[in-house]
N, C-alpha and C positions, 0 to 999 in steps of 0.2 A: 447411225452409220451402218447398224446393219450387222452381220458376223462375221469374222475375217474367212474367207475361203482358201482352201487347199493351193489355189493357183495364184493367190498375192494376197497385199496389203490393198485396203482403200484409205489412201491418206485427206485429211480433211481437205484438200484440194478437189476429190475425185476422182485422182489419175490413181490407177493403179500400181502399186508397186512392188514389181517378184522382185523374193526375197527366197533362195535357195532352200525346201521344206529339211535338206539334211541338214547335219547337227555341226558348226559352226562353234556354237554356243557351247561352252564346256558345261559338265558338271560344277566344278572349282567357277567360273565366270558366275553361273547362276546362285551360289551360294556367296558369292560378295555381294552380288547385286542386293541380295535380301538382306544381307550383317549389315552393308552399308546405307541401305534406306534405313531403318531401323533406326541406325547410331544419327543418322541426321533429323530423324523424326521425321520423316516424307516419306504421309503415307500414302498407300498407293489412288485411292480415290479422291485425293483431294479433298474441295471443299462441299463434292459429291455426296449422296447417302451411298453405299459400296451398290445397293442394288442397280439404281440411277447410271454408277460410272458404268457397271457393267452390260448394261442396257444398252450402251452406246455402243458395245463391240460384240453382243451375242444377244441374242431372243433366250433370254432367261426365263422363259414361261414356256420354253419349246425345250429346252434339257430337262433330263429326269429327277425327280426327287430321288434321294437318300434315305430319307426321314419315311417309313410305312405312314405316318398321320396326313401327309403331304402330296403333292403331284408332279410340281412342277422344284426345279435349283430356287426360282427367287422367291418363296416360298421357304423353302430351307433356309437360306438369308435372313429371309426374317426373322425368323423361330431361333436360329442360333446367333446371329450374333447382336440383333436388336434387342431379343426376351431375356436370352439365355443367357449372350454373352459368354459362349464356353468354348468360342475356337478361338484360337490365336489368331495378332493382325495380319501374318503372312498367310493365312489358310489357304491363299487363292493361287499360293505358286506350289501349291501341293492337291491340287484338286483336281484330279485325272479329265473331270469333264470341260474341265477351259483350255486343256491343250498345254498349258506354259513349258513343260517340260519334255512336251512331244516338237522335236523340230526347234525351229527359231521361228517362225511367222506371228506366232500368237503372243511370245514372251514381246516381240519388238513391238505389234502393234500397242502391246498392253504399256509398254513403257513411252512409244510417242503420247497416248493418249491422258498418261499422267502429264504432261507438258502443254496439253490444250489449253486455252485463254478459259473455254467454260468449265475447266476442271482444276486449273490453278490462275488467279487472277493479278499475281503479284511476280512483277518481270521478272526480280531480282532473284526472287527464291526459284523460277524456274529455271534462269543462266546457273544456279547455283547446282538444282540435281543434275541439271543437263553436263555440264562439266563435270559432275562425279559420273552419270551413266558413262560418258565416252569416255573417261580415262578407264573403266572397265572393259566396256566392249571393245576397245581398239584391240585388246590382247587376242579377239577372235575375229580380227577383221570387221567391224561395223562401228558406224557412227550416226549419230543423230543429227540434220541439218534441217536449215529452214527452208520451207519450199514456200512460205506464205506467210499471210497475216489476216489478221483481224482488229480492226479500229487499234493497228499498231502494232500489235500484241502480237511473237513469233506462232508459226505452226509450222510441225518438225514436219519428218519423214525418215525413218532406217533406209541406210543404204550401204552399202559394200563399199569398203576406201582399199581394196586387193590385199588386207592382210598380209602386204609385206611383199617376200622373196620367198619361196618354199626353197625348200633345200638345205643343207648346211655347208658355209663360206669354210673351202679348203686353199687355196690358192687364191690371196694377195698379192698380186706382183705390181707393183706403182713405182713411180718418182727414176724411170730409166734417164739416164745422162748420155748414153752412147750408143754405138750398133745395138739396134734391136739383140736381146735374147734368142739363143735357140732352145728350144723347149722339148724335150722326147716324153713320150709316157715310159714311169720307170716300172710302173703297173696301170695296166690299162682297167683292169676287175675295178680298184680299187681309187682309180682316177689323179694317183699316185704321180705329178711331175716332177722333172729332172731339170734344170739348166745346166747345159754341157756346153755351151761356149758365151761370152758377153755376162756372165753373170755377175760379176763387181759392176754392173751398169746399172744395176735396178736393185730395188727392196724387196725383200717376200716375209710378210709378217705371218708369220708360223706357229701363233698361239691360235687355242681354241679361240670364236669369238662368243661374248658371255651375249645373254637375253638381252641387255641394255644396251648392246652394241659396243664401238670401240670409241675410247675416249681417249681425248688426247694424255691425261696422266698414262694411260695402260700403254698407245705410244711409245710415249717418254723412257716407259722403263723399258719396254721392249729395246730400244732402240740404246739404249745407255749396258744393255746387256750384250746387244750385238757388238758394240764399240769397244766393250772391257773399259768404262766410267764409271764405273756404277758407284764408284767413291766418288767422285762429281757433284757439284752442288745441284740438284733441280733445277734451278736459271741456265745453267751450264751447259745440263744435258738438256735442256730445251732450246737453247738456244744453236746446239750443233744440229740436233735435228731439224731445225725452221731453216737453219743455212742449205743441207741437206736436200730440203725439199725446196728451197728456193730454185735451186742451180736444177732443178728438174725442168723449169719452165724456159730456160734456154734465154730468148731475148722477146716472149712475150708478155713485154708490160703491161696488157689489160690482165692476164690470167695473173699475172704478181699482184695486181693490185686487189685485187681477188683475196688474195691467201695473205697478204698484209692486213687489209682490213678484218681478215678473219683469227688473224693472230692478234689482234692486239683484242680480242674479246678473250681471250685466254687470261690475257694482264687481270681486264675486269671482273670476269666472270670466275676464274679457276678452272685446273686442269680437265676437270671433272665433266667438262661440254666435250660432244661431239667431238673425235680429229674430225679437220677436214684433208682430204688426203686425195694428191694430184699425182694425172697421168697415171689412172689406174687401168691399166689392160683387162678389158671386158671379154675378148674373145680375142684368139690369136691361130693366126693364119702363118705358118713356114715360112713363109715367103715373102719377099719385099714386092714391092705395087709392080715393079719394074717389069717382074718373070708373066706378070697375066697380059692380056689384051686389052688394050683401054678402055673403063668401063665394066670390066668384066673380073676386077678382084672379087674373090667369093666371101670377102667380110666387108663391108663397106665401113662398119666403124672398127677398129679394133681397141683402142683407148676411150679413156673416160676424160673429161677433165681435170675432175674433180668429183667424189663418192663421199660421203657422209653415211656411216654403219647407225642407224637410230635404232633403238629401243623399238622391241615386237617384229625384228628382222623388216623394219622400214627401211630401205635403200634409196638416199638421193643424189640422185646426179646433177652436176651443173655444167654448162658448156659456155663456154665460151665462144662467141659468133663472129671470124674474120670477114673476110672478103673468099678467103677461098672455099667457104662453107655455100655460096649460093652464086658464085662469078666461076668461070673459066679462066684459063691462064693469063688469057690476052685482056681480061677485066670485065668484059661482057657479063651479064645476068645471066643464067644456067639454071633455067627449068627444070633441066634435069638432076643436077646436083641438087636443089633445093628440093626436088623430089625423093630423092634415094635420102635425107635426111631425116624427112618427114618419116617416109617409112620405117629409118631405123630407132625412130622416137616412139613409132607405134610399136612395132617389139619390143623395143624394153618396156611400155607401160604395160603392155598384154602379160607382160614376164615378173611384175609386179614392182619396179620402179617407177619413182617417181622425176618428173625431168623438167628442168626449169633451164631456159637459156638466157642470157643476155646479151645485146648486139654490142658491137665496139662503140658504138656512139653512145651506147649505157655508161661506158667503163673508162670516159677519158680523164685524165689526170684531172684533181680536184676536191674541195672539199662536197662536193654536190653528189661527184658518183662515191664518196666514202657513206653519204646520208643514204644514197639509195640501197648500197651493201648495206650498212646495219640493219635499217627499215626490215630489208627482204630477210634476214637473219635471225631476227626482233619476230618477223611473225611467223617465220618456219618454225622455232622455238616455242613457238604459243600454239601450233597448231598441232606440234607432236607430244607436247609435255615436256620440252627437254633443258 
């Protein structure tokens, strides 16, 4: 393969793939990485001799020896851990000349290439590190995915999955029933808002949010606090706030069937998954559509559907898709609407959400679009850890 160079990765495909040379990658990430291969017993060359695996990602005869007896690193290799036997199995992610702890390029490619068919030949036990790498790396924004194969057998690739939302969530405001809010800055330094009129119309969940995101128990109790329940049975106070956020959605039945099918995984699961939490205002504009020139509001979306807070500041949005999302009033198709959509999907993913729509024809009454909510639910769950 060659040695990995300053400017990418060359993934067993051949395509190249940049991977940001700054530090992504914690201190704390890189020290799980190493307790936890250890604790699984996976090690890092496989079924490789270490010189062999690392042949594969550096000219080991081209770096310098350490050892005065010696000339070349794989040479050192030898002497020490074949003869000698006196460095540790992790030696390699403390060994200045391979890079691992300079940047992110060298630790990633070193860890797709424990994942190769010719360096681990057994599926299972590679789904198996590969599922503990990414439940690591996601904490710094990276994931390991297949971009190939060989006589079946996966071959990965790192790649960036946007590490989330940067920033930290001050303002919740979701589930309005009436006139829009009017919103002032009460400090603008500190990005500090106010509701000074409409404010019984809408929620503002006003807790810090924790690294795991927000869960429908923490919800629960938030909102059993707001109400003065809090002597309330848990069914109770779960059940005024699911009525709550029902009557947010007004009279549209596909977004109800949305957040029913998602409430009844509360039943199965426990409070402890994801809220899913509707009609959350993304960006808010003064002014109703009415005061601008047609065409010419300065936020084209201001609401959310539906937001989901996940674990490692992962943000998912779900939309719901009527008719007035890609038609005109009179019902016609509207290239333009279905344009200023697209656009506003490519800013929120550029901004580090993630956005998933479904059309009305997805969501009509039935047990078929309840199969497709779970399904879609079922592997959002599996794809975040949640």
């Amino acid at each position: 393969m060659g040695s990995a160079s300053p400017a990418g990765l060359l993934n067993a495909t051949g395509r190249e793939v940049t991977i940001a040379a700054a530090g992504y990658i914690t201190g704390v990430t890189r020290r799980r990485l190493i307790d936890g291969l250890a604790e699984m017993g996976a090690h890092w060359s496989g079924a490789l001799e270490e010189v062999d695996f690392l042949g594969r990602l550096y000219d080991v005869d081209a770096l310098p020896s350490r050892d005065p007896r010696f000339s070349t690193a794989g040479q050192d290799i030898v002497q020490h851990r074949w003869l000698n036997n006196d460095w540790d199995d992790d030696w390699i992610f403390h060994d200045s000349r391979f890079g691992l702890a300079d940047g992110d390029e060298a630790l990633l490619a070193l860890l797709v290439e424990m994942l190769h068919p010719e360096v681990r030949t057994d599926v299972t036990e590679v789904e198996r590190i590969r599922s503990f790498l990414n439940r690591v790396l996601i904490s710094d924004g990276y994931e390991l995915v297949q971009v190939d194969d060989i006589s079946g057998a996966p071959i990965f690739a790192a790649c960036r999955v946007g590490a989330g939302v940067r920033g930290t969530m001050k303002n919740l405001i979701f589930a309005s029933i009436g006139p829009k809010p009017e919103i002032v800055l009460a400090d603008a330094v500190n990005n500090d808002l106010r509701i000074v009129r409409h404010g019984q119309n809408c929620l503002i969940y006003d807790r810090p949010l924790a690294a795991h995101g927000l869960t429908w128990a923490e919800l629960t109790a938030w909102w059993a606090d707001q109400e003065g329940i809090a002597a309330a049975s848990e069914r109770d106070v779960a059940r005024s706030l699911y009525q709550r956020l029902d009557r947010s959605l007004g009279g549209n039945d596909a977004e109800r069937r949305i957040l029913r099918t998602y409430a009844e995984r509360y039943v199965r699961l426990g409070p402890d998954i994801p809220a899913l939490i509707p009609q959350v205002y993304l960006h808010y504009d003064p002014y109703i559509r009415t005061h601008h020139q047609p065409g010419a509001a300065s936020l084209a979306r201001q609401r959310m559907d539906f937001l989901l807070l996940l674990p490692h500041r992962v943000r998912v949005v779900i939309e719901c898709d009527g008719k007035q999302h890609y038609a005109d009033d009179d019902g016609r198709a509207s290239p333009r609407r279905y344009a200023e959509m697209m656009a506003e999907d490519r800013e929120l993913r550029l901004n580090g959400y993630e956005v998933y729509r479904f059309g009305g024809a997805d969501l009509v009454d039935g047990p078929e679009t309840v199969r497709r909510l779970d399904a879609f639910f079922d592997r959002l769950a599996t794809r975040h850890a949640v």
